[in-house]
C-alpha positions in Angstrom: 0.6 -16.4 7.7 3.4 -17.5 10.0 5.2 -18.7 7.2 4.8 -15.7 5.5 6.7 -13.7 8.2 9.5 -15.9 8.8 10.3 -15.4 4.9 10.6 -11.4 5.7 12.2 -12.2 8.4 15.0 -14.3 6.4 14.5 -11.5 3.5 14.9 -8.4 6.5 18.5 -10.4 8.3 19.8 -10.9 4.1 19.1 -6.7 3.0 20.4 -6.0 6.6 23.5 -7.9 5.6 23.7 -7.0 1.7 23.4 -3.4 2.2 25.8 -3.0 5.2 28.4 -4.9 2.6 27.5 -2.5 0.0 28.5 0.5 1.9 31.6 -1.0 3.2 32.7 -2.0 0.1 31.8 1.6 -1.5 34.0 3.0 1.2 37.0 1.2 0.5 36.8 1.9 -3.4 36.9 5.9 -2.8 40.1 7.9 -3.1 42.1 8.0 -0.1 41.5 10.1 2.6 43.9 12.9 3.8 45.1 13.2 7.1 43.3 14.5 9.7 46.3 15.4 11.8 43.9 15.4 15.3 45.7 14.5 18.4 45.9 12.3 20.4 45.9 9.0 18.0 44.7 6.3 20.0 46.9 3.9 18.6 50.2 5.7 19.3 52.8 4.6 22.3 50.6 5.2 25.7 52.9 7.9 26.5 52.9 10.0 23.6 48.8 9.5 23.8 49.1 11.3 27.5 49.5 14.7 26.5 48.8 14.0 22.2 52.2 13.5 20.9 53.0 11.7 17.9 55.7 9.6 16.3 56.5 12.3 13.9 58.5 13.6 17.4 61.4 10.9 17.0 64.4 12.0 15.7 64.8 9.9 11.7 61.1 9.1 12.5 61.5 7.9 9.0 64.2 5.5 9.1 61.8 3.3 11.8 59.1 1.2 11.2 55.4 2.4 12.0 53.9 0.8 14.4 50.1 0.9 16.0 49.2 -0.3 19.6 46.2 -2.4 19.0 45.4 -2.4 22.8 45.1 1.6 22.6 43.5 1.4 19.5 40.9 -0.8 21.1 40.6 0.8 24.8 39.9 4.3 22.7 37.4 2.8 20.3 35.8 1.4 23.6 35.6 4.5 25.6 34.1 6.3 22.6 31.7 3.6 21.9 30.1 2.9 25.5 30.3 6.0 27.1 30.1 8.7 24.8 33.4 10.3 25.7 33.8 13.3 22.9 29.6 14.3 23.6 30.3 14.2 27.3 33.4 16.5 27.2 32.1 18.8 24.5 28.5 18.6 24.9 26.8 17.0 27.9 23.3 18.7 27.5 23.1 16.4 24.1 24.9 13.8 26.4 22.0 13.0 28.4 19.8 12.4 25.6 21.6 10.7 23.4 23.5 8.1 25.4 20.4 6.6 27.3 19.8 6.3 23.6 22.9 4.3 22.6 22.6 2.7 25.4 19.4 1.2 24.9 20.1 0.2 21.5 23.0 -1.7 22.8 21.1 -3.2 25.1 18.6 -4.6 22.0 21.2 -5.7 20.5 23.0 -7.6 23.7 19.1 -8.9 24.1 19.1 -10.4 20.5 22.2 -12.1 21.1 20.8 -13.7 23.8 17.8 -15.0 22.2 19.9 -16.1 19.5 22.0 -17.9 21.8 18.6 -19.4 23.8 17.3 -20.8 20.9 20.7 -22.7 19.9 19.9 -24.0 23.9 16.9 -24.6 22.8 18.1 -26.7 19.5 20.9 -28.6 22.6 18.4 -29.1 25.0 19.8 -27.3 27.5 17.0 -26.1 29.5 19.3 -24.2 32.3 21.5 -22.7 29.7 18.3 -21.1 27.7 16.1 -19.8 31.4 19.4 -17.9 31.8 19.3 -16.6 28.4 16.3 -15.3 28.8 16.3 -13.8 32.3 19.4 -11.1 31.1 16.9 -11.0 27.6 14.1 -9.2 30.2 17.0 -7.0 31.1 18.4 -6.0 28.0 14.6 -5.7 26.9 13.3 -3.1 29.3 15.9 -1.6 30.0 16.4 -1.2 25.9 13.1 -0.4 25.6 13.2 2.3 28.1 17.0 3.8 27.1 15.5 3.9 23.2 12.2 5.8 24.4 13.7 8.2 26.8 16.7 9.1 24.3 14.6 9.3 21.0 12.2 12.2 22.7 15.0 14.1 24.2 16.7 14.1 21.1 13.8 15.3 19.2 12.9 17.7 21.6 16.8 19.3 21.5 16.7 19.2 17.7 13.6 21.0 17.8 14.5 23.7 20.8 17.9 24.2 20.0 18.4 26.8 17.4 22.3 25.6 16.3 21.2 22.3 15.8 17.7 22.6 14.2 20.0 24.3 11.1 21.3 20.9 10.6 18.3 18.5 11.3 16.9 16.9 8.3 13.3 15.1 7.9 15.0 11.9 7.9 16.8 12.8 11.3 12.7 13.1 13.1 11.9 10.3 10.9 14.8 8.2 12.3 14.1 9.2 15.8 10.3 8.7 15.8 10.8 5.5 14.2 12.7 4.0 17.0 10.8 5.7 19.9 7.8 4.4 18.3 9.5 1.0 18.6 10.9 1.5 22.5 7.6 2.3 22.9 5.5 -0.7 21.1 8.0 -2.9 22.8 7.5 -1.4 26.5 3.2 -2.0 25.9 4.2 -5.8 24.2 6.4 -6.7 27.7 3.2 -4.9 29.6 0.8 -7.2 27.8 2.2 -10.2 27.7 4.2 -10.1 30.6 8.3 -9.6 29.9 9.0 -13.6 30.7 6.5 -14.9 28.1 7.7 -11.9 25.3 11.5 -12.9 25.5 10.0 -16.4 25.6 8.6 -15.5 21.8 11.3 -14.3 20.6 13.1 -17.5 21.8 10.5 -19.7 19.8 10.4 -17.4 16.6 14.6 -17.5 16.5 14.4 -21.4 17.0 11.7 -21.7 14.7 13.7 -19.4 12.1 16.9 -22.2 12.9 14.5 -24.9 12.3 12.5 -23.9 9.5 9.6 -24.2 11.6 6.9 -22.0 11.6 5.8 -20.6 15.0 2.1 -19.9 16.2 2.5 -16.0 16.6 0.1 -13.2 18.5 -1.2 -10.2 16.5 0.5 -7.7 18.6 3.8 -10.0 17.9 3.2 -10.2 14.0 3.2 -5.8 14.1 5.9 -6.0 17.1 8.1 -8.1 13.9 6.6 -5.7 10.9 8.4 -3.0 12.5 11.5 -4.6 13.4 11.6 -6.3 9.9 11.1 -2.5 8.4 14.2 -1.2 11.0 16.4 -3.9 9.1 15.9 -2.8 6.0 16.0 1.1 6.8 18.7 1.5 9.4 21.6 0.6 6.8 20.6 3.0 4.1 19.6 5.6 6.6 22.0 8.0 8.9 21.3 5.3 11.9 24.2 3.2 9.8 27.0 5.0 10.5 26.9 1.9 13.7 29.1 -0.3 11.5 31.1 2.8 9.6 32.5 3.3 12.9 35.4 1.3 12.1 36.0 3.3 9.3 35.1 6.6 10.5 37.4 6.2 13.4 40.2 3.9 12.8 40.9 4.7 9.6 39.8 8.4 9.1 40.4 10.4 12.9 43.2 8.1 13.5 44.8 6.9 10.3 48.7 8.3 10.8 50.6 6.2 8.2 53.3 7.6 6.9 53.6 7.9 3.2 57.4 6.9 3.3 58.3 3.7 2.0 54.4 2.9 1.3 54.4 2.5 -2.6 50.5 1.8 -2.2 49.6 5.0 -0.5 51.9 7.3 -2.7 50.3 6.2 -5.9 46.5 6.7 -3.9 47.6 10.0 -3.1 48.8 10.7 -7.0 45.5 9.4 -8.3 44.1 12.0 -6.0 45.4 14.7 -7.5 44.1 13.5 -10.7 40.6 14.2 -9.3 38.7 16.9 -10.6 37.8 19.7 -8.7 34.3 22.0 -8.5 35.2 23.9 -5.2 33.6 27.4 -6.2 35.9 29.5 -4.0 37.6 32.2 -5.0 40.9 30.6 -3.6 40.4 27.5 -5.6 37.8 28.5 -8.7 36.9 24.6 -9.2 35.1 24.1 -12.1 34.5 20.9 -12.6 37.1 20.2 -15.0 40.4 21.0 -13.8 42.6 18.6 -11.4 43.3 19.2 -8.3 47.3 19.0 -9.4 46.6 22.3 -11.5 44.6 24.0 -8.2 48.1 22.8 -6.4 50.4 24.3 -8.9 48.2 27.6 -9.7 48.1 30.9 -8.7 44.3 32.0 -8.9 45.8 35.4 -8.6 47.0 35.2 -11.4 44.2 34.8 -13.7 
């Protein structure tokens, strides 16, 4: 039987992988985005991104080469990911509920990493190195735990009270939720149980066996504990929850992608193939119908027809 869940457990880590490569990969063959034009741009000099100003500003801004601050880039991406800046300044009644959720889930993840890292100790020998390991593991556990819990049931609780957002809550938006309150709170009862030393001590020994190919004596409550987790791997990418690793994308490249189309052969002929496209806009103001491009729509007067 242990066997038998270490192979889902290699299968769960390769779909997690596999899918989250698929979508990446699916992003990057679609047409090219247009500009946002959203302000400030993280990337741009610090001073412009002080009151949202832009290279476009500079006199010949054409004649220069574009440049992006990669320490601005990176101190917004942070700010945004770790503390929830745009919710907080736009809506902190959501706030509160969703970043003990965010937070939690990057505490999980934090804990994995360290049980990863204790069982590599483990592999080394290095006994102090893996009792540290797991002593911030019991952190990032119940703390996890907890953040996951709280923030999954005042989400689904504002989702269900709040008429503005209940118009765009989906099924899979309760099912997403439930799912990982459900799991905040399996793994709460599991560090109850067994005592939160001795669970991030079996996660240590099933990581080290999964290294070793060694199968590892497991609990009941452990084996459902993994069955859900297993199921999380394989859902999270194809669900909402994996817009986690579009962030990049979503952010970088989308809110904050400014390059110019000057002198940038590649993103000229992206742009032309856009136009190519075909459009099915049903709006009076464009009358898409499928079939013609969105070059005709550019050069056409629907008043006209």
């Amino acid at each position: 039987m242990s066997i038998f869940f270490y192979c889902l457990a290699y299968v769960a880590v390769i779909a997690f992988v596999a899918v989250a490569l698929m979508k990446i990969i699916g992003y990057l063959k679609k047409p090219q985005h247009l500009r946002w034009e959203l302000y400030p741009v993280a990337h741009e000099d610090p001073e412009k991104v002080e009151y949202g100003g832009s290279y476009l500003e500079n006199t010949e801004w054409w004649k220069d080469k574009h440049r992006s601050c990669m320490v601005g880039a990176l101190k917004g991406f942070l700010i945004e990911a770790l503390f929830l800046k745009a919710v907080w300044e736009h809506n902190r009644t959501l706030w509160v509920r969703t970043y003990p959720f965010h937070i939690g889930l990057y505490l999980l993840m934090g804990g994995m990493g360290m049980t990863v890292l204790a069982a590599i100790g483990m592999l080394a020998g290095a006994e102090g190195f893996v009792t540290f390991c797991t002593a911030v593991t019991v952190l990032c556990d119940v703390f996890g735990f907890a953040g996951i819990l709280f923030g999954a049931v005042g989400l689904i609780q504002r989702r269900i009270c709040d008429k503005g957002l209940r118009k765009y809550t989906t099924n899979e938006h309760f099912f997403n939720l439930g799912l990982f309150g459900v799991y905040g709170l399996f793994g709460l009862m599991l560090c109850l149980w067994h005592g939160v030393y001795d669970f991030a001590l079996m996660g240590n020994s099933f990581i080290y066996g999964m290294m070793t190919f060694t199968a590892m004596e497991l609990t009941p409550l452990y084996v459902l504990y993994l069955l859900l987790g297993f199921f999380m791997f394989f859902w999270v990418p194809y669900s909402f929850l994996g817009h986690f690793f579009m962030k990049y994308f979503t952010w970088h490249d989308i809110r904050w992608g400014d390059a110019p189309t000057v002198n940038n052969p590649k993103l000229q002929k992206q742009l032309a193939n856009n136009l190519n496209l075909p459009v099915s806009w049903r709006g009076p103001h464009v009358q898409g119908d499928g079939k013609i491009t969105w070059a005709e729509v550019a050069t056409s007067n629907p008043d006209e027809k």
